[in-house]
C-alpha positions as CSV (number, residue, x, y, z in Angstrom):
1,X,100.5,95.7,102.9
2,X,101.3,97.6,100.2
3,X,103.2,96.6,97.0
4,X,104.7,98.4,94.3
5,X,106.6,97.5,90.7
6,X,109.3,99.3,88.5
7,X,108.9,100.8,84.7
8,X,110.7,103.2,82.5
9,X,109.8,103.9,79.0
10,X,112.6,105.0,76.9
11,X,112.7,106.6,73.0
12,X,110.6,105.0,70.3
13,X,108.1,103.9,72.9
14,X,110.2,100.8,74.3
15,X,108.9,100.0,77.9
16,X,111.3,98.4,80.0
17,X,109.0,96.5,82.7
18,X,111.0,95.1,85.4
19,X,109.4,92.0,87.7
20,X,111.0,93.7,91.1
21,X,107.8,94.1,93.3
22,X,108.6,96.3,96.3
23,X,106.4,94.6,99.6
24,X,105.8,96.6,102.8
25,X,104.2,95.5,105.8
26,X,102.6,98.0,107.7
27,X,102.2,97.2,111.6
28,X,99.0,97.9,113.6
29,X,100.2,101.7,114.3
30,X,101.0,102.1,110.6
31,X,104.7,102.4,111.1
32,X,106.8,100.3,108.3
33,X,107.6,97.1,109.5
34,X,109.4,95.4,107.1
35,X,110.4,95.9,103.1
36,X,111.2,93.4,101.0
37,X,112.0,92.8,97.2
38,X,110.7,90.3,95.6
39,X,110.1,89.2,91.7
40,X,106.7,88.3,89.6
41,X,106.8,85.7,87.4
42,X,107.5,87.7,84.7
43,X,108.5,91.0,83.8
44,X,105.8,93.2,82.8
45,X,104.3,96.7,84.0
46,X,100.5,98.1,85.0
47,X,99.7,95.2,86.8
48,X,97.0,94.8,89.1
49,X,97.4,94.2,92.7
50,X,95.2,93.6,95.8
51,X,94.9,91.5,98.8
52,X,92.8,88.8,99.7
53,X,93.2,86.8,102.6
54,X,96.7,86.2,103.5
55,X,97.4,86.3,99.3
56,X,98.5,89.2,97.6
57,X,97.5,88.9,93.9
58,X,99.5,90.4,91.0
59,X,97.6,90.3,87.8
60,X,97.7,91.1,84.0
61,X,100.4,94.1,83.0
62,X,102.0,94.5,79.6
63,X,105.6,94.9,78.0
64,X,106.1,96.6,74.6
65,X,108.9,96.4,72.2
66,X,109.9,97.5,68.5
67,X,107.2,94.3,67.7
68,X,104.3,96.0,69.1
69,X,102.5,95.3,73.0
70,X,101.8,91.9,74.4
71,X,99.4,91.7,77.2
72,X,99.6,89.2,80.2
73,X,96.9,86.8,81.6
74,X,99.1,85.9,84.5
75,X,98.0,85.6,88.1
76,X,101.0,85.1,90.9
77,X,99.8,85.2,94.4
78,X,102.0,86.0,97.0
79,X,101.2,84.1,100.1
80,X,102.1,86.9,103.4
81,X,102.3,84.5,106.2
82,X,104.8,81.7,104.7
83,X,106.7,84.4,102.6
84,X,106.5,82.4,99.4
85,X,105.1,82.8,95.8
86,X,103.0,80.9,93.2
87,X,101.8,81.6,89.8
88,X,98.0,80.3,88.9
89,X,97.5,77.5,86.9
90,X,94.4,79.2,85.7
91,X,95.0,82.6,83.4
92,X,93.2,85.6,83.7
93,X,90.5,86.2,81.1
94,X,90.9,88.3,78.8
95,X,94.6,89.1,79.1
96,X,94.7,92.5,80.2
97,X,97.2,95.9,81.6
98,X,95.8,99.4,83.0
99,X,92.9,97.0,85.2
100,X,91.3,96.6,88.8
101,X,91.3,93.8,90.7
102,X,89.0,93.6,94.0
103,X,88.5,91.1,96.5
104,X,85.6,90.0,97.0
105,X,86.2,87.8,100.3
106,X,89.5,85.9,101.0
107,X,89.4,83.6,98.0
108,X,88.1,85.4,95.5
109,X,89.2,88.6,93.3
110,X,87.3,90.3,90.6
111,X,89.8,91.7,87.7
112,X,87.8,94.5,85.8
113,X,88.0,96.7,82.6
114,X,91.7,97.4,81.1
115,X,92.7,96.8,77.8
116,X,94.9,94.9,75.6
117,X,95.9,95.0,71.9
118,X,93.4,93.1,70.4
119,X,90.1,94.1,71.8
120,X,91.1,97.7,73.1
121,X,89.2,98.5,76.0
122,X,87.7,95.2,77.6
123,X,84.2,95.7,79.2
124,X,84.3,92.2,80.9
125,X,85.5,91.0,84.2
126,X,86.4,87.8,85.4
127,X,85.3,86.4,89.0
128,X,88.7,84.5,90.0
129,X,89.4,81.8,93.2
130,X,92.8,81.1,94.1
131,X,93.8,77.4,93.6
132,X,90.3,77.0,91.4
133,X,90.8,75.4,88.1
134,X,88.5,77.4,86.6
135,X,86.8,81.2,86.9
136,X,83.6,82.7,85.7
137,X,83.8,85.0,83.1
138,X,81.4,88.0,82.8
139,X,81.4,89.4,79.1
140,X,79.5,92.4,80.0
141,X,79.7,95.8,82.6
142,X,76.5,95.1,83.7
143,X,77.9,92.0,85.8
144,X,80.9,93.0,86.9
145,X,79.3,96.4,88.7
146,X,76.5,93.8,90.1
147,X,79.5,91.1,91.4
148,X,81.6,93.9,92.5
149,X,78.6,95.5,94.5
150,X,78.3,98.5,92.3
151,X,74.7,100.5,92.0
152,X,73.6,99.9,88.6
């Protein structure tokens, strides 16, 4: 599966972010099976995306305006086998754009680095479950290359 958003910046730095997320299912010979438009939540661009399980996880992203940038702590999770879509009732910590998000096993995503407007770049990661009410927040690099299976 692969999935893919929209963006355009125009003059003065104005980012139109769009919530039209492109999905495309691959079959076993890697010929394109199917495409399909769908829409986040929200509209917002550099979002994070991976799969985990039969989920596909959209996180973070950012839209800017004359006001300044505001970054997202949205997670919506669309589900490949029933074709339908959810947003988290759990937020992402920190809110973040320009981040990774890994799975970890079927349930579980690690989002990583990024940045946002008030802390600038963010060195933390957050160890998320879909459908949890909570997630475990890692303040530090250290943890999220030891979670993530990095070589420190």
């Amino acid at each position: 599966m692969v999935a893919g958003g929209l963006q355009e910046t125009a003059s003065g730095g104005v980012v139109f972010a769009s919530s039209a997320v492109d999905i495309i299912t691959m079959s076993d010979s890697g010929e394109i099976a199917n495409v399909s438009r769908a829409a986040l939540s929200s509209n917002r661009t550099s979002v994070a995306a991976t799969r985990a399980g039969n989920f596909v996880i959209f996180s973070g992203g950012f839209t800017r305006d004359v006001s300044g940038t505001t970054a997202y702590d949205t997670v919506d999770y669309y589900n490949v086998r029933t074709g339908t879509w959810a947003v988290s009732a759990t937020p992402m910590w920190p809110a973040r754009y320009g981040h990774v998000a890994v799975a970890v096993d079927d349930e579980t995503v690690v989002f990583a680095a990024g940045g946002n407007p008030t802390d600038g770049a963010v060195t933390g990661c957050s160890m998320f479950r879909l459908n949890a009410t909570t997630q475990v927040k890692y303040p530090d690099a250290v943890h999220c290359m030891v979670i993530c299976g990095v070589a420190v």
